[in-house]
Every structure is written in C-alpha cells, then in structure tokens.
N, C-alpha and C positions, 0 to 999 in steps of 0.2 A: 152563305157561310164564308169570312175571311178566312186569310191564310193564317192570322194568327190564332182565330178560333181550332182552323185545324189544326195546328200542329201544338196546340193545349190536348186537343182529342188524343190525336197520335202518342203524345207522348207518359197522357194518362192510360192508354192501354198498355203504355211498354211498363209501367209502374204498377199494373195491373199482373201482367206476364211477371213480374218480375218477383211479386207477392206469392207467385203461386210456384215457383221454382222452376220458370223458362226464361232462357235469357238468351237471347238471338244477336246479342250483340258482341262483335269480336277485336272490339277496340274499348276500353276502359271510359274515353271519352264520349266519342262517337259513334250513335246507335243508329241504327238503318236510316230510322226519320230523317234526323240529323243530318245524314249526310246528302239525301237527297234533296232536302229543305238547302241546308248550305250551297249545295252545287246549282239549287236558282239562283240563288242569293248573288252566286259569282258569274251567273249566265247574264245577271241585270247588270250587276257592276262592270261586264265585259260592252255592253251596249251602250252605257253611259259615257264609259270611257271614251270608246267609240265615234261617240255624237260630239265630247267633246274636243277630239282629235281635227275633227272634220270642221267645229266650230274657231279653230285659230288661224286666226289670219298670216300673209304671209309674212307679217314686219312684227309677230307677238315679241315682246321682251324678255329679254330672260329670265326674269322672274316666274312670268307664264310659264314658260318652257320647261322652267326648272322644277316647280310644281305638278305641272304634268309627269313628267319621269319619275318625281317619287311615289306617287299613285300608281303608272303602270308598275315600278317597280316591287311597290307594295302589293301591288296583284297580284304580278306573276310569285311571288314569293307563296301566298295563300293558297294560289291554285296547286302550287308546287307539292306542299304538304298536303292540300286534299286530293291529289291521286294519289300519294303514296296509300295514304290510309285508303284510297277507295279498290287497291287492287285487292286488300283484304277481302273485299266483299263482293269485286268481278274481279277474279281473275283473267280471265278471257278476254279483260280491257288491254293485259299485257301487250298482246300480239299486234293491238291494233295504237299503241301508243309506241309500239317499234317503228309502225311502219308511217306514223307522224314524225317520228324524227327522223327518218330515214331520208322522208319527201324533204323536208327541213335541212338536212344536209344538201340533197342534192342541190338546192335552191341555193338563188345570191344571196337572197335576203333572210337575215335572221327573222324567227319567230317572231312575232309579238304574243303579251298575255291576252289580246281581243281577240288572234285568231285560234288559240289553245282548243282543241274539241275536248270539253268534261265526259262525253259518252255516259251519259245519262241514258235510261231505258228504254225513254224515246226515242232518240237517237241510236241508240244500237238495236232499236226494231227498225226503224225507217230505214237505214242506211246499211245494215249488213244482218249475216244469217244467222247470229252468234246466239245462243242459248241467254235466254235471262230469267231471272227468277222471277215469277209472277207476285212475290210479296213486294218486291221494288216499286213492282207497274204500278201494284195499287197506290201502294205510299206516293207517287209520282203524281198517279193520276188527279187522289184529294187531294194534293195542292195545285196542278194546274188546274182542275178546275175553280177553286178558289180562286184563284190568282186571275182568272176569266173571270170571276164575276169581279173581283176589286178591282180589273180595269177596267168593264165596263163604268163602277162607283165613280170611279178618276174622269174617266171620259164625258160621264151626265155632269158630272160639276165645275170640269172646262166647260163643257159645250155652253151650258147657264150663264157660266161669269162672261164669254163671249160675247153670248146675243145681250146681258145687260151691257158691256164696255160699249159695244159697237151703238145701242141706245143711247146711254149716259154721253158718250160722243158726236151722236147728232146733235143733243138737246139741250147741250151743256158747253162743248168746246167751241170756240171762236177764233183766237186767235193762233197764229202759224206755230210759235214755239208749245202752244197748250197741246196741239195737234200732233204736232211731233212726238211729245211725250204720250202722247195718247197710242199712237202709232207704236210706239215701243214697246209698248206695256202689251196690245192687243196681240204681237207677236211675241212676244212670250211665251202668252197664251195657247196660242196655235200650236207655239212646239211642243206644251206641253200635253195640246190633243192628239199630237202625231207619237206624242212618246208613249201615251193614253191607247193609244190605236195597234201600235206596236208590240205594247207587250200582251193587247189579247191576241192577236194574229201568232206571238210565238207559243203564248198558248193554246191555241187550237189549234195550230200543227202537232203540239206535242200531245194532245188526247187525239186527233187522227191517227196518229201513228201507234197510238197504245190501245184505242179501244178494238181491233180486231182481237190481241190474243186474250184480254178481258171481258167480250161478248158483250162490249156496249152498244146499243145500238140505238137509243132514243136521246143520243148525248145532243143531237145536232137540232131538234125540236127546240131545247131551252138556249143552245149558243149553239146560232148559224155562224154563218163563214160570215165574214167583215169585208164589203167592198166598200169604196171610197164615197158610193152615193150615199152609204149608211150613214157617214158622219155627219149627221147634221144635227138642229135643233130642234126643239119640238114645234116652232113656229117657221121651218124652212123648209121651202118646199122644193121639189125637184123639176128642170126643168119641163114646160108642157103642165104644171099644177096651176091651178089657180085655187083660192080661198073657199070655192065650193066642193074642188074633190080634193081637197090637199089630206093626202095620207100621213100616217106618222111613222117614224123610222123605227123600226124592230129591235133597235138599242133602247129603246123606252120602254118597252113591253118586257123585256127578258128575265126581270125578275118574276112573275109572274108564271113561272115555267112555263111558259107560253101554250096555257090552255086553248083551244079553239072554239067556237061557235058563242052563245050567251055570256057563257061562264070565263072566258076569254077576257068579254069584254066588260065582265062586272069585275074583276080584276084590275085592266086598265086604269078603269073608272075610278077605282078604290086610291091605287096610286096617285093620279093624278090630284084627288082632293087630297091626300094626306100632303105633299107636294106643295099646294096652294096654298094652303091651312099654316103651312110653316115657314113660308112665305111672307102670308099675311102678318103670322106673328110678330116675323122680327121685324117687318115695315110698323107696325103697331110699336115695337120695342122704341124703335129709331122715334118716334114723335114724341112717345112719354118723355124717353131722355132729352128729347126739343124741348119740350114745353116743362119738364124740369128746369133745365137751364135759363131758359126764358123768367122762368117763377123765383129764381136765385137771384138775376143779377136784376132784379126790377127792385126790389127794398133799395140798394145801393143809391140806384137812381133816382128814387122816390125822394131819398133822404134828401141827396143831396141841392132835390127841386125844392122841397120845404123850407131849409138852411138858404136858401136863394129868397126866399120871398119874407123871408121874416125879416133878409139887411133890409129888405128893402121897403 
C-alpha cells in the first residue's frame, strides 16, 4: 500500500468519525493524520535540502546560493507554523523544544531548518521517556510503513534503469564525449538509489522505534534492515557468487510479505513473470512503433523512386 493510498484511508476514517459526532481534531485545519503525514513530508524536504547543501560546489554563483536560502527559508518558515500547531496535540513536545533552543543558544552556530528535530512519535519513543499517544504511533506507523514499501518501489526501478544504462553503455557507447554523457546520466542514477536507500533506512528506524509500545512484532519478516550488500540487481551478484549459486537480494522478494518455504517461492515466481510480461510488452510496444514509422515514411520514398523512373 502507498502513502497516498493511506492517507486516502486515514482520512476517510476521520470523515467517517466525523459523520458519527467524534472529532479528535483540535485544529480546524489540521487533523492528527495531517500532521503527522505533513511532518514526513518536512523530514523529506529536510534531507533533500540536505543533499543539496552538500552537493554545491565551492565557487556555486550566486544565483545558486540565492536559491538555496529561499528554500531553506521557505522551510524553516513551514516547520515554524507546524510546531506551533503540533504543540496542540503534544504538549510535552514544549519542554523538549525549550531545551533545542536552549542547546541553540548556547552554540556559535545558528539553527538551520535541516537540523530542526519535528519530534514525531518515533522519535520521542526512541529518544526520550515522554508519554505519547498511541493514536499518533499508529497514524505514524501506516505511513512509515507505506513509505517502506514506496521506497523499496523507487529503489526496484533505479536498480532496473541502472543495470539497463550500464548495458545500453557497453553495447551502444563508443566514443569519449557519448561516454561522458553516459557517465553522467549513470550517476544520477546512483544518487537517486542512495536517496531510494535512505528513505527506507529512515523508515525502518522509525517502525523500530514505534513497534515495541504497538506489539508489532512480525514487522521485520516483510521489511528487514537494509545493508549495503542488499542493493543490488536482480542479476548481481555478491562477492564469492557465481551464476550457479548466485542468490537474489531480499529487496525483490519483499513485496511478497516474504512468505517462506514453497509458497514463498510461488510468489517470487509470480512476480517475477509479471515483471517480464511488462517488460516484454513495452519492447513489443517500442517495434510496433519501429515498424510504424518504417511503414510511414516508405510511400514518401516509394513515390518519389516512381517520379524518378518515369523522367527517365
């Protein structure tokens, strides 16, 4: 299930609640969902920023530069008015957003919006003792977990355009400047597996951290932890493999809620042809529209061999 699937669900149950005269919400705009869904939203936008903090070089222009600051500025403003509203619904965030400004004072350096802690439920289970409501966790939990499976999504469809680039680039590229460009484009790519990798790892600390007081306990069956051997393709293999015992990475299985023994691997199986099958299609797709093309521009040519042979 996506995150936008859930947060359809979540918010059809608050319109559900709200049909039957419960309303759990203490801000006119912004209902529990809301704000927990929004304070991803701004945990991503803090990461991105982040990334592209770290990605400017040290001669960027000022235009770069300038651009940058109205973003962070833009951020910090948004996070600004979502704690306001979120004290509404943790108080107990108060005592611990004192003693961020406090550390913040003491410090040389001002704040930035990247390093702002939103103290989300996860984060104020993992990090301190402070009471929280367990409606939060949940609302938390359905969207990281969601948000664990649409990275995985992001991750299978890097990993794919990779191992095709890196083909299409043995079979196809020749010369230095084709290679270059080629080179450019592949790393893209990568960041955008590391960016892929990332936000399941901040997702699965944040259901670590939430499923003890919610009694999850088979969460880690369907989404293990993410090490770095995991990232691979469904045709790379780890060192020590060869093409006889070459396993596949547990990132391709996981939708699959990773049943075990037979039924496991009828599963697999299932995926993997549907996989193929749509695959196949669109290579199927790409020759129709060849040989359309082909079928188009041959009358032109035709013609104009006929009109050739009758001057003459």
């Amino acid at each position: 299930m996506s995150q936008a699937a859930v947060r359809l669900s979540l918010s059809q149950k608050e319109a559900s609640d709200l049909e039957h005269g419960v309303n759990n919400s203490l801000h006119s705009d912004i209902s529990p969902s809301i704000l927990i869904s929004s304070g991803m939203d701004y945990e991503d936008q803090q990461c991105c920023l982040r990334r592209d903090h770290s990605a400017l070089s040290v001669h960027a222009t000022d235009l770069q530069l300038a651009k940058f600051q109205e973003r962070s500025n833009t951020l910090q403003c948004k996070i600004a008015q979502w704690c306001t509203i979120q004290l509404l619904y943790f108080p107990s965030v108060a005592h611990l957003r004192s003693s961020d400004i406090k550390s913040s004072i003491d410090s040389t350096q001002e704040e930035k919006p990247t390093d702002i802690n939103l103290w989300l439920p996860s984060q104020i289970r993992r990090e301190t003792l402070l009471p929280c409501n367990d409606s939060f966790s949940k609302y938390e939990w359905d969207l990281r977990r969601a948000q664990a499976f649409d990275a995985l999504d992001d991750l299978h469809w890097h990993l794919r355009l990779r191992t095709h680039l890196y083909k299409f680039k043995d079979a196809q590229i020749r010369s230095q400047r084709a290679n270059t460009c080629a080179g450019i484009i592949i790393k893209n790519v990568e960041i955008n597996v590391s960016v892929a990798a990332e936000c399941y790892r901040r997702a699965w600390n944040a259901l670590s951290a939430l499923a003890p007081s919610l009694a999850r306990d088979v969460w880690m069956t369907e989404l293990p932890k993410l090490e770095e051997g995991d990232i691979r393709g469904m045709g790379d293999s780890t060192f020590g493999e060869s093409s006889r015992n070459h396993t596949l990475s547990w990132i391709w299985k996981a939708r699959g809620v990773a049943t075990a023994g037979m039924e496991g691997e009828a599963v697999l199986l299932e995926a993997l042809r549907v996989k193929w099958c749509r695959s196949r299609a669109r290579a199927n797709q790409w020759v129709e529209e060849v040989e359309l093309l082909l079928e188009e521009m041959w009358p032109s040519g035709n013609r104009q061999d006929v009109g050739f042979s009758s001057c003459m």
